[in-house]
Each structure stands twice: as structure tokens, then as C-alpha cells.
C-alpha positions as CSV (number, residue, x, y, z in Angstrom):
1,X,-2.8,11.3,-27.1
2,X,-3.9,10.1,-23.8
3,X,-2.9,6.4,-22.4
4,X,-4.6,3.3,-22.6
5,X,-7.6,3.0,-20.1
6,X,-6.1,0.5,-17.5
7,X,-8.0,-1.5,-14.7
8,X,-6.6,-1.2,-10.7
9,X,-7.0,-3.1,-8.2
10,X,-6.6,-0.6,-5.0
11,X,-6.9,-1.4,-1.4
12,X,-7.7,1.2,1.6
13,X,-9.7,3.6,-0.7
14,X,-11.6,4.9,2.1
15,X,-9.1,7.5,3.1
16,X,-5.8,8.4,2.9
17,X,-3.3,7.4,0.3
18,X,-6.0,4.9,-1.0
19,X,-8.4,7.5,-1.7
20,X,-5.7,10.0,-3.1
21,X,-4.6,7.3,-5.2
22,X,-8.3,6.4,-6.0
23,X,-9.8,9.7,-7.2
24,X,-6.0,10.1,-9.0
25,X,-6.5,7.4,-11.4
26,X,-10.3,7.6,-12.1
27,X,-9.3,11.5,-12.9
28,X,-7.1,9.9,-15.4
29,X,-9.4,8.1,-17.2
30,X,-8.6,4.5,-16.0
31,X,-11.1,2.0,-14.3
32,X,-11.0,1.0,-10.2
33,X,-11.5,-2.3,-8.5
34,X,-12.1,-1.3,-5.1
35,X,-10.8,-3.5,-2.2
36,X,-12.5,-2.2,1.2
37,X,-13.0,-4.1,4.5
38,X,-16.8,-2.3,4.3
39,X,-18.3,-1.5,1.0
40,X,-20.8,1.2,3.2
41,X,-17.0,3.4,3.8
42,X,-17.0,4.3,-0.4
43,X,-18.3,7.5,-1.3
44,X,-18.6,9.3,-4.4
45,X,-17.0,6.8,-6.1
46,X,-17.7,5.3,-9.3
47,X,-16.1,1.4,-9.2
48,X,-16.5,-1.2,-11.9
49,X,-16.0,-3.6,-8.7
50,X,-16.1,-3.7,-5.0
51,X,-14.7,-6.6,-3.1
52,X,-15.4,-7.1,0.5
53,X,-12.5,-8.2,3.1
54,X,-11.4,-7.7,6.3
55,X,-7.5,-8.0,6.0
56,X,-7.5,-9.1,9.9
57,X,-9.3,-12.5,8.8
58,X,-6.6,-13.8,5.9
59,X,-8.5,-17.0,5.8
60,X,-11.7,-15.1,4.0
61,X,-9.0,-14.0,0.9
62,X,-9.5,-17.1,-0.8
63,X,-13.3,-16.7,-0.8
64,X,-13.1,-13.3,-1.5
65,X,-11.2,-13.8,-5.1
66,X,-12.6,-17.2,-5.7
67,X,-15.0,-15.5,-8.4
68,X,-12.6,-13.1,-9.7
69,X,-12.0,-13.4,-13.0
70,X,-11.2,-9.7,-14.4
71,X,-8.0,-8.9,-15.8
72,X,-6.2,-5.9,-14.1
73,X,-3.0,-3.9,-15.1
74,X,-1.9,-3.1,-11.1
75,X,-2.5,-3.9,-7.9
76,X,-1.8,-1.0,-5.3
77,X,-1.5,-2.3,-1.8
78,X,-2.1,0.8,0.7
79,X,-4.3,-0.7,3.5
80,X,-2.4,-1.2,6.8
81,X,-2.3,-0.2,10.5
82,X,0.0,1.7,12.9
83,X,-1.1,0.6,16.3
84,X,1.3,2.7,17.7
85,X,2.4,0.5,20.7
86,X,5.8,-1.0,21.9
87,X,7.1,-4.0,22.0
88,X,5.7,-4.5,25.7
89,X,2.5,-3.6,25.0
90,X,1.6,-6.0,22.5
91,X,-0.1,-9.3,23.3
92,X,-0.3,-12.4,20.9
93,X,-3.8,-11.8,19.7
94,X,-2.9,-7.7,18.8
95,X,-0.1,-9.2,17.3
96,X,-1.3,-11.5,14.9
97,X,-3.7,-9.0,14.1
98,X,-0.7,-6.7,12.6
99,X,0.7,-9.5,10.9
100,X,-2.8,-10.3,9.3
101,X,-3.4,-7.0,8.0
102,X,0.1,-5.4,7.0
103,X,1.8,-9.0,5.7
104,X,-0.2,-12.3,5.8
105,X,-3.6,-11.2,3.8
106,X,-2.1,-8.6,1.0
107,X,0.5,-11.7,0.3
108,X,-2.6,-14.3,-0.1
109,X,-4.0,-11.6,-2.0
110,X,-1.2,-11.3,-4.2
111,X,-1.8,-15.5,-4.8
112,X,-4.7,-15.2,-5.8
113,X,-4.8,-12.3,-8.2
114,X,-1.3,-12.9,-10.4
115,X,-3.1,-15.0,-12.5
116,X,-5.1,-12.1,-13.4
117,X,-2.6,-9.4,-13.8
118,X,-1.8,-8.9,-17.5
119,X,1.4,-9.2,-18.7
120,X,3.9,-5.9,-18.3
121,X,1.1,-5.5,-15.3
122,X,2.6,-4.4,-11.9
123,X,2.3,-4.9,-8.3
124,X,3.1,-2.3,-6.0
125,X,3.8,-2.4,-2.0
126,X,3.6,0.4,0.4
127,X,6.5,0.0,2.5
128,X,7.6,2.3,5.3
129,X,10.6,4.7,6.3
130,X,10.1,2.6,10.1
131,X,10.8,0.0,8.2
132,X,14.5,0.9,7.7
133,X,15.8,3.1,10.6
134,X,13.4,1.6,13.4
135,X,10.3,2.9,14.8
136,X,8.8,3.5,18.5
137,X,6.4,0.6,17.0
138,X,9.1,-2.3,16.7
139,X,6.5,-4.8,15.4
140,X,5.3,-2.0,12.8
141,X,8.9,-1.9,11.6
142,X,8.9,-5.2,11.4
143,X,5.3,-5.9,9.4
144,X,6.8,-2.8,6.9
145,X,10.4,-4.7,6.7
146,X,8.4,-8.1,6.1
147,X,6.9,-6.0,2.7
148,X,10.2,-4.7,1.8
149,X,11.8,-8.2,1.3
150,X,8.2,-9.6,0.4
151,X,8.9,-6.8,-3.3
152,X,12.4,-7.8,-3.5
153,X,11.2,-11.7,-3.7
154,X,8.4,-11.6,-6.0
155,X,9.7,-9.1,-8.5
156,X,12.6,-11.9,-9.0
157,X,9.5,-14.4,-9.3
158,X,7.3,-12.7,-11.5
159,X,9.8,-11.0,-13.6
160,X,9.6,-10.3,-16.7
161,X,6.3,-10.8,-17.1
162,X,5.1,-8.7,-13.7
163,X,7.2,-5.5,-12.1
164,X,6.8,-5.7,-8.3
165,X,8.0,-2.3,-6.5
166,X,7.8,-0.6,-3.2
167,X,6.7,2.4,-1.9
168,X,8.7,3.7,1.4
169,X,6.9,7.0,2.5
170,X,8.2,8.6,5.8
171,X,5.5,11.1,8.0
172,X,2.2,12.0,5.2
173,X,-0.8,14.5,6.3
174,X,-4.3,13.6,6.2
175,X,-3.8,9.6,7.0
176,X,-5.3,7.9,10.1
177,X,-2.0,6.6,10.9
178,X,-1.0,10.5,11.3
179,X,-4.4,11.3,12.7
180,X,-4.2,8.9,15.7
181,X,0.0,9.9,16.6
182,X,-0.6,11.0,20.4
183,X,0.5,14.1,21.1
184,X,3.3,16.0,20.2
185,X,4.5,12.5,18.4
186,X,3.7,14.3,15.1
187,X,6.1,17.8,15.6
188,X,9.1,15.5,16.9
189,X,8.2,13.1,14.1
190,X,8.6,16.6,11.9
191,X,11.7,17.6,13.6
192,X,14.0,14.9,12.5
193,X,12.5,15.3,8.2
194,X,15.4,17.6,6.7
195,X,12.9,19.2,4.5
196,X,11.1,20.0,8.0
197,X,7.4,19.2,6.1
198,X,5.5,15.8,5.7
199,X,4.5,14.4,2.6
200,X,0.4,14.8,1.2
201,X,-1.6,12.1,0.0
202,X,-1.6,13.4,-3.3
203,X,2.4,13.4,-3.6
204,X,2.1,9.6,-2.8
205,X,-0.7,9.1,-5.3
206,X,1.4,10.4,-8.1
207,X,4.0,8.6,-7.1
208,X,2.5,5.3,-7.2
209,X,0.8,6.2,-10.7
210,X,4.5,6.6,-12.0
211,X,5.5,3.4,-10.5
212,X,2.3,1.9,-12.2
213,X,3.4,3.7,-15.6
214,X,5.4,2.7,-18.6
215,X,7.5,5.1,-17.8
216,X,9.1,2.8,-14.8
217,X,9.2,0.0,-17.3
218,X,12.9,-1.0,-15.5
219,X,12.4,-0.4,-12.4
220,X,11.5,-3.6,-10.0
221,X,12.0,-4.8,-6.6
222,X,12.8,-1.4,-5.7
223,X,11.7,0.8,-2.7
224,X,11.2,4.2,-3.3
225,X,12.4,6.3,-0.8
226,X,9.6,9.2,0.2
227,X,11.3,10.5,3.8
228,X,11.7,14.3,2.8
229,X,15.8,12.7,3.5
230,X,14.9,11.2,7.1
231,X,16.6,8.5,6.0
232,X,19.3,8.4,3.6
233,X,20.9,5.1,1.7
């Protein structure tokens, strides 16, 4: 017998993961709550909601939810950005815009929608494998290692009523983050993966549906390790 038809709130559905994750789901059977920055970026997709917000502006997430009033069984986080710059090359306005999109605005999300999450409902974080052995991006480690200790916090806090886990993929194909690498960053990038192959959007989407699943029932504040063995611990 198939599963119970569940409700998802999903961020960054317009591409990538997201969408991977998106069409995964609603090929399931379950119902999405879209989160995009534009509603004009969804195609062929059938949502009971779309909200509107621009993570770089966490002062709009309170307006945002304010009418929200939908239970949902999980929140997938994916939306993010790899600027792809060092340390030098940041300034204070590029870097608060990082900190507003990968940390500041999915956490005020996250206030305002666990009142809404049912109970056994789950919250899951995409992490990042820069986020443990460094990155060329040392404030894009850091935004991803803010998430990691942001799930080990809140899956204390919500347990057991909400399961908070994390979701540490290493190089994937087919995401803008891949996409914009500049040259040649992608085959060294491949290089150093043991199983000398990147991950595909779909293998995350799976992933995150297991996560989201009874079947992970005991398992929270957890990150997932999906490197292909770049980094081992």
C-alpha cells in the first residue's frame, strides 16, 4: 500500500536539487509548497502553494509566512549560493549577502514555520562537504558550517516532536553552483572524489526523501555525508 499523502515545504525548486527533489515527491504522490525568490522561474509544476521571497532580504520572511497557516510534514531547505570568491575578494555588502541567503533567512524561516510542522514532521538542511575540509570559498565553508551546527542545535530543541537533519553533498551535476565553477575548477574538483564521479540531482533527491521518511524515524541532528569519500569521518 502506498504512504500517507504528505505536504512539503521546498525551497530552490527552480533548478537543481530543488527541482530533482520537487518533481521526486509530486511523482510520489505527495503535495508541494513551493518556496521561490520569483514565482515566474516555476514551470510545469503543479503546487498547492507558492510563496514569494528573496532569501537576500531576511527582513521580508516574517511577511512572507505571516498568512501561513497550512500544516506541513517537512521542510527541505536547498536554496543557497556559491559565489565562488576568496576571502580577499569579498566586501561587506557581498558578504552579508551570503550570510542572508545560506544562514540568516532559512533560520527565520525555520521560526516561523515550526509551529506549522506536524508532529514526527522533519526539517532538513543542505549542508556541504566545504563545510568540513575547507573550500577555495572560505566564507562558503563557513555559511555551510553555520547550517551544520544550526541541525545539531535545533534537532536537540525540537526533539521529539520534530527530527532536524543534514544533508552534506560534495561536487553534484546539473546545479548552478556546478554550472558557474570557472574552468577546469570542476575536473580538479573531480580529481580528489575517490569514486572519481559527482553526484546527480536525483541521488540527492532520494536521499532527502529518505531523510524525510519513517524510515529515518531515529536519525536527527545528523549530516549525511554525500562526498563519493572526499571526505571521510
Amino acid at each position: 500500500m502506498p504512504g500517507k499523502q504528505k505536504i512539503f515545504l521546498v525551497s530552490g525548486v527552480s533548478s537543481g536539487m530543488g527541482k530533482a527533489f520537487a518533481k521526486f515527491i509530486q511523482a510520489k504522490g505527495h503535495n508541494l509548497i513551493a518556496l521561490v525568490r520569483n514565482k515566474t522561474s516555476l514551470v510545469n509544476f503543479n503546487c498547492e502553494q507558492i510563496i514569494e521571497l528573496d532569501y537576500a532580504y531576511p527582513d521580508r520572511v516574517e511577511a512572507a509566512f505571516h498568512n501561513f497557516k497550512t500544516k506541513i510534514d517537512c521542510f527541505v531547505n536547498f536554496a543557497a549560493i556559491l559565489p565562488g570568491k576568496s576571502y580577499d575578494e569579498y566586501d561587506d555588502k557581498s558578504l552579508a549577502e551570503l550570510m542572508n541567503i545560506n544562514v540568516i533567512s532559512p533560520s527565520l524561516i525555520i521560526k516561523s514555520i515550526v509551529p506549522h510542522i506536524k508532529e514526527n514532521g522533519s526539517i532538513i538542511l543542505l549542508g556541504s562537504v566545504s563545510a568540513q575540509k575547507g573550500s577555495y570559498d572560505d566564507a562558503y565553508a563557513a555559511s555551510k558550517g553555520a547550517i551544520h551546527s544550526l541541525v545539531k542545535s535545533l534537532a536537540l530543541k525540537l526533539a521529539p516532536q520534530i527530527r532536524v537533519v543534514g544533508l552534506a553533498p560534495a561536487l553534484c551535476n546539473n546545479t548552478r553552483m556546478t554550472q558557474e565553477l570557472v574552468p577546469g575548477r570542476y575536473q580538479r574538483n573531480l580529481e580528489t572524489i575517490p569514486l572519481k564521479q559527482a553526484a546527480e540531482v536525483e541521488d540527492i533527491a532520494q536521499i532527502a526523501y529518505f531523510l524525510s521518511s519513517d524510515s529515518s524515524k531515529f536519525i536527527t541532528g545528523s549530516m549525511l555525508d554525500v562526498n563519493g569519500g572526499q571526505y571521510l569521518r
